[in-house]
N, C-alpha and C positions, 0 to 999 in steps of 0.2 A: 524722684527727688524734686522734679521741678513741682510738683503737683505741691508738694509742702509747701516750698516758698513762695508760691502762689497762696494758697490759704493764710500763710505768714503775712505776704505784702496787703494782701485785701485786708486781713485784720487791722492792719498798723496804719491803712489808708482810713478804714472806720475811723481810730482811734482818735489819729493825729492830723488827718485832711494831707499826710506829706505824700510825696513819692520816691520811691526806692529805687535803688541798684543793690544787688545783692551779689558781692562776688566769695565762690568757694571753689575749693580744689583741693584735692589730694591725690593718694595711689589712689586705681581703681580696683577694688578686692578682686575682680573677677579679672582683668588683665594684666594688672602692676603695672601697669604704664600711668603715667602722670594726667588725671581729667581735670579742668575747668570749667565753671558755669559759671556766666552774665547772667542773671537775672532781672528783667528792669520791671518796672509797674506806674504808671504814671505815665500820662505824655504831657509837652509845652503847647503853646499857642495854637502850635500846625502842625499839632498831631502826633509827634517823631518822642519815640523813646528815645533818651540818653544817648544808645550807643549809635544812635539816626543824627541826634543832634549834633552831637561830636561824632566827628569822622575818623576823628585822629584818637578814637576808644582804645581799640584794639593796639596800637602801636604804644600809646602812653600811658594805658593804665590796666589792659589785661595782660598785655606782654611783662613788665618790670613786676606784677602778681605773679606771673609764673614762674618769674625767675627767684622770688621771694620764696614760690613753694619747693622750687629744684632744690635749695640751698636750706629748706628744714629736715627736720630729723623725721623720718618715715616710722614709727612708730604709734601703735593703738595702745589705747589706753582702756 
C-alpha cells in the first residue's frame, strides 16, 4: 500500500508543486485488528516531514483518526 501512495503523492507533487500527508486506516483483512498509515511527501525549510515538524502528530491528529475509524461501521463494499 505505501508503494501506491507513494506513486500517488509524487504524481500530485508533479502536478500541483504541494506536499501531502495522507492518512488511511481500516480492518486489516488478514488480521481484523484496526491498521493506520501517515503517509507524508514533502519536506519544510529543514528538511522534517509533517509528522517531524509537528511533534504533537501522533497525539492530535493520528490518535482522534483512529478513534474516528474505531467508531465506523466495518464494512466492504
Amino acid at each position: 500500500m505505501a508503494d501506491n501512495l507513494e506513486a500517488f503523492a509524487i504524481e500530485m507533487k508533479k502536478l500541483t508543486n504541494w506536499n501531502l500527508t495522507i492518512l488511511a486506516g481500516g480492518e486489516d483483512p488478514t488480521t481484523k485488528k484496526l491498521r493506520t498509515i501517515a503517509y507524508h511527501h514533502g519536506k519544510d525549510k529543514r528538511g522534517q516531514i509533517f509528522s517531524v515538524a509537528y511533534p504533537e502528530f501522533y497525539q492530535n491528529v493520528l490518535t482522534p483518526f483512529r478513534e474516528f475509524l474505531e467508531n465506523f461501521e466495518r464494512k466492504f463494499y
